[in-house]
C-alpha positions in Angstrom: 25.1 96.1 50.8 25.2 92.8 49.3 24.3 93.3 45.6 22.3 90.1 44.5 19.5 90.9 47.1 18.3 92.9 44.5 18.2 89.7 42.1 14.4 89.0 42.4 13.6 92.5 40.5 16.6 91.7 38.2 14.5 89.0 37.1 11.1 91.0 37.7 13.1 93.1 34.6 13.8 90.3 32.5 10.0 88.8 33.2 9.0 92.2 32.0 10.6 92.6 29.2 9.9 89.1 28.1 5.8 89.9 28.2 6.5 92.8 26.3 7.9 90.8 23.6 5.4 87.9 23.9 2.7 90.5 23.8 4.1 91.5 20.6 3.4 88.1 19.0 0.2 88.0 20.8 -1.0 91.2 18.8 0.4 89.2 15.9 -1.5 85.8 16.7 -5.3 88.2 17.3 -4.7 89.8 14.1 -3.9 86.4 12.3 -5.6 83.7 13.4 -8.9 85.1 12.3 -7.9 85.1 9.0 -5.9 81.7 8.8 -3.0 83.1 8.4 0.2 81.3 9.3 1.7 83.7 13.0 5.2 83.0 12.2 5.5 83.9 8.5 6.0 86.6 6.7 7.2 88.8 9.3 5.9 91.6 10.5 4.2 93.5 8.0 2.2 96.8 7.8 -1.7 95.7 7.9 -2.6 98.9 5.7 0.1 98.3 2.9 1.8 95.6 3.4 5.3 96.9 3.9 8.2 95.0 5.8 8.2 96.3 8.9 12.1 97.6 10.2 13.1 95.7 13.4 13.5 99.3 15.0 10.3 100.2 14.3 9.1 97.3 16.2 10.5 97.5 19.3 7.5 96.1 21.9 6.5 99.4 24.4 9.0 101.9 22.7 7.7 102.2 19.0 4.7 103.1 19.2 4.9 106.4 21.0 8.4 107.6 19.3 5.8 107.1 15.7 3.2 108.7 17.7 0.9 105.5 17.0 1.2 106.3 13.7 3.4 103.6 11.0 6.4 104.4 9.7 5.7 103.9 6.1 2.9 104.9 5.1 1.7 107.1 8.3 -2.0 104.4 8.8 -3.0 104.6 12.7 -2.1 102.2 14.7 -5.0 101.4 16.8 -3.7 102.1 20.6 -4.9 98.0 22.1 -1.6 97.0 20.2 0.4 99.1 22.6 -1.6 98.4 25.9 -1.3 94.7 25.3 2.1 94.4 24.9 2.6 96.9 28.0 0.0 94.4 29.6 1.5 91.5 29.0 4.8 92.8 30.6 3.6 93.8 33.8 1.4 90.8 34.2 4.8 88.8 33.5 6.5 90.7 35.6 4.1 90.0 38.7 3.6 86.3 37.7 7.3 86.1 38.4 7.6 88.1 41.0 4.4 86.1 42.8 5.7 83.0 42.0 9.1 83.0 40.3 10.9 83.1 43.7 9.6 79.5 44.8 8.4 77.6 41.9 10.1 78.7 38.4 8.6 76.1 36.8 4.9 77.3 37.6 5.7 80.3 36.9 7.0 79.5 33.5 3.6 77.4 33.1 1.2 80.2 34.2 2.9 82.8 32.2 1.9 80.9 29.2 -1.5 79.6 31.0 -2.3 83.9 30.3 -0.5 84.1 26.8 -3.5 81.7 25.6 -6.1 83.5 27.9 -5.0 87.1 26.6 -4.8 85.8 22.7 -8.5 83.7 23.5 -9.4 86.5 24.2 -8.5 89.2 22.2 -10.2 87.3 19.4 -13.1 86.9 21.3 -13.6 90.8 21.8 -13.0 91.0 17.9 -15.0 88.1 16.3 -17.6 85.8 18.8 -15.1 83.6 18.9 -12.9 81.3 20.8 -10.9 79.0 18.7 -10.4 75.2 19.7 -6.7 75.5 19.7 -7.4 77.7 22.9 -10.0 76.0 24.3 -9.6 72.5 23.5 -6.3 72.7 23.2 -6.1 74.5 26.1 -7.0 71.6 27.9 -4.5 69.5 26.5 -1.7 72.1 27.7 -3.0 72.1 31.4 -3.5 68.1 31.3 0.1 67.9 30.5 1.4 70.8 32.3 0.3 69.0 35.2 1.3 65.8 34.5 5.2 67.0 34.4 4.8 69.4 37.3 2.0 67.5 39.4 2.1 70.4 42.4 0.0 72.8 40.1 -3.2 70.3 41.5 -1.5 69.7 44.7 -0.3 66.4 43.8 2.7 64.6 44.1 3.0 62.0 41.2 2.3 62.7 37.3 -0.5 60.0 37.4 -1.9 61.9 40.1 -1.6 65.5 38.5 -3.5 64.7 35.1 -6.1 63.0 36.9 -7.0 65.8 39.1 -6.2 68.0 35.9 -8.8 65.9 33.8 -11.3 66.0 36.8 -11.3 69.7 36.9 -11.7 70.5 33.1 -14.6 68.1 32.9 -16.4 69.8 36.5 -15.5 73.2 35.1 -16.9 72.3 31.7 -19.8 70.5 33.3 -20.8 73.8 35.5 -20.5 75.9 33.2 -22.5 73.9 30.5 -25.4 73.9 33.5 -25.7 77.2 33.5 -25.9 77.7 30.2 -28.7 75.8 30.0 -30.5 77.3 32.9 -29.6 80.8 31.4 -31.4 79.2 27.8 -34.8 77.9 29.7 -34.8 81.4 31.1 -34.4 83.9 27.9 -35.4 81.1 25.7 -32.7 82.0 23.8 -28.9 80.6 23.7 -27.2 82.3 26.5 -23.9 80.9 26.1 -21.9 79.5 23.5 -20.3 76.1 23.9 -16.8 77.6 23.6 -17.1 79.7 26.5 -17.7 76.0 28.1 -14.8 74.7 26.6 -13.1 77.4 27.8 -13.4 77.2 31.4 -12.2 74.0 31.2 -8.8 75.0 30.0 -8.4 76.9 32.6 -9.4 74.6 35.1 -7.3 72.3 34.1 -4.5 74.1 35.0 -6.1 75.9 38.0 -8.1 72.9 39.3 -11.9 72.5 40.2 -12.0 74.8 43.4 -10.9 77.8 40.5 -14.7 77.6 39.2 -16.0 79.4 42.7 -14.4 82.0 41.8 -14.4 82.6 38.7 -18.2 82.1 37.9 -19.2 84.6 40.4 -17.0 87.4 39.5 -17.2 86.9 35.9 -21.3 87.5 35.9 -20.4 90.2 38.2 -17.7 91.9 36.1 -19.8 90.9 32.9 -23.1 92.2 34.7 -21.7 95.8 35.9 -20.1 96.1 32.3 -23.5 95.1 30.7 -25.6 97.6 32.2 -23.2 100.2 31.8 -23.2 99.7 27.9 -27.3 99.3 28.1 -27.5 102.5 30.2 -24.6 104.7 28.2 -25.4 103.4 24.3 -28.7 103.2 25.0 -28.9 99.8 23.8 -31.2 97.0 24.6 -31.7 94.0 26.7 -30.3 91.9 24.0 -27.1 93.3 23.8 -24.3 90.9 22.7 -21.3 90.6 24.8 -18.7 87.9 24.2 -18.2 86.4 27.8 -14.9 85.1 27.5 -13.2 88.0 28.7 -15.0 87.9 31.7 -13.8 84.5 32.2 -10.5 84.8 31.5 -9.8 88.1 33.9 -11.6 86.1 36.8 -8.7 83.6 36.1 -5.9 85.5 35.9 -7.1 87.7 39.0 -7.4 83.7 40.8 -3.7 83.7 40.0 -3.2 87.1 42.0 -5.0 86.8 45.5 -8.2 85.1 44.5 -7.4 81.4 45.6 -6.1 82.4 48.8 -9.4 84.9 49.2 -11.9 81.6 48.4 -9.9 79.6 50.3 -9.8 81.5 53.4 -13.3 82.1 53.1 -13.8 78.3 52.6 -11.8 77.9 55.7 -14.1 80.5 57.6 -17.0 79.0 56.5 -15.6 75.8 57.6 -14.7 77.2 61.0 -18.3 78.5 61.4 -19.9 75.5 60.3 -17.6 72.9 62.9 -18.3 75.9 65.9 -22.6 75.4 65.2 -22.3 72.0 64.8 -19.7 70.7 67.6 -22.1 71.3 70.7 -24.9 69.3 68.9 -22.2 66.3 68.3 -21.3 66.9 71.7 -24.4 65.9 73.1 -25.3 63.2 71.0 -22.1 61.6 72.3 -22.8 62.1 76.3 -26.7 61.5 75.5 -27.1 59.4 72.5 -31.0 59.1 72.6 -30.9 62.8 72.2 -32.8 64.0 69.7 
């Protein structure tokens, strides 16, 4: 048995292992940012007593159970999300390889990072109301010139070509988006979406085009509805709940990533088919019998 046909989970291995470090710095970028803190120095540092933290008691995935979630110097709990994103992170860059690693390296390199922003974005959403402009804005930026040096993430074939379409879709996605918002704020009379949840969506699109936004509207008002009413019904809370929406968005974009562009667009296709199949006899007529009305 040839040996190297195993080489695609070889580097499935490597992919994961990689998120699991990357999803170490991302724990270190949600707990930072906030606060204005530089991500890259000091080092890693206990959060409860600010004590150096040994290399082998920071091993992404491992430490945390062997200290039974507990750190090593002064025995403070270590909340359990720090373990589950950097497991997260691993497998999702695990898959994003092994989805897309085999045929385009490049976009697979680019999408990895794409849900490094979304993940941190995120994160701090969940803890704060916020999304920072350096992921939303700047977000943008990244997909603009992602696509500008690898033009086939819009479908296109020349750099011009990629941020053009790249710049097209942030502005539709941001445009949308801002629509809605305003439709939502008419409604409640109250502001039902903030503008970086707008700015937002436009990152994303501009690195997963315009078409992205019929998917990832729907199923992030469905995700964000179901979870809603679940936290109304079990916390017996009220109507006027807040829940940051950004999460929402940002799942419906990585699950885009993982079957939900080829879903919309065979259902575009479909719809397409159905619509050419009701219409043909009617053009069919016209052009034997053009007085036909």
């Amino acid at each position: 048995m040839d040996p190297f046909s195993y080489h695609p989970w070889i580097e499935g291995f490597c992919a994961f292992v990689t998120g699991a470090c990357i999803g170490s710095f991302v724990n270190v970028c949600v707990y930072r940012i906030p606060l204005n803190r530089s991500v890259v120095t000091p080092g890693s540092h206990c959060a409860a007593c600010g004590a150096p933290i040994a290399w082998y008691h920071n091993i992404p995935i491992i430490s945390w159970p062997l200290l039974h979630g507990r750190a090593a110097c002064c025995g403070t709990y270590i909340d359990i999300r720090y373990w589950l994103v950097e497991i997260g992170m691993a497998f999702l860059f695990m898959a994003i390889w092994l989805n897309y690693g085999a045929t385009d390296p490049v976009e697979a390199i680019i999408y990895a990072g794409m849900i490094t922003g979304i993940t941190i974005a995120c994160l701090i959403d969940l803890d704060h109301y916020i999304i920072p402009d350096r992921f939303s804005l700047g977000g943008c930026v990244a997909g603009f010139v992602a696509c500008a040096i690898h033009p086939s993430l819009m479908g296109q074939k020349t750099a011009l070509q990629g941020f053009s379409w790249s710049l097209a879709s942030a502005i539709i996605g941001a445009l949308t988006l801002l629509a809605v918002a305003w439709v939502g704020t008419m409604l409640f009379k109250k502001e039902a979406m903030g503008m970086g949840d707008v700015k937002f969506l436009a990152a994303m699109c501009a690195f997963l085009g315009g078409t992205s936004i019929t998917w990832i509207l729907p199923l992030s008002a469905l995700i964000g509805s179901i979870l809603g009413l679940s936290l109304i019904y079990w916390q017996r809370g009220a109507w006027g709940t807040r829940i940051p929406y950004g999460p929402f968005l940002g799942l419906a974009a990585i699950l885009w990533l993982f079957g939900g562009s080829q879903i919309m667009y065979g259902y575009w296709e479909h719809v397409g088919h159905i619509w050419h199949e009701s219409t043909g006899p009617m053009v069919e007529e016209r052009m034997i019998d053009p007085g036909a009305h």
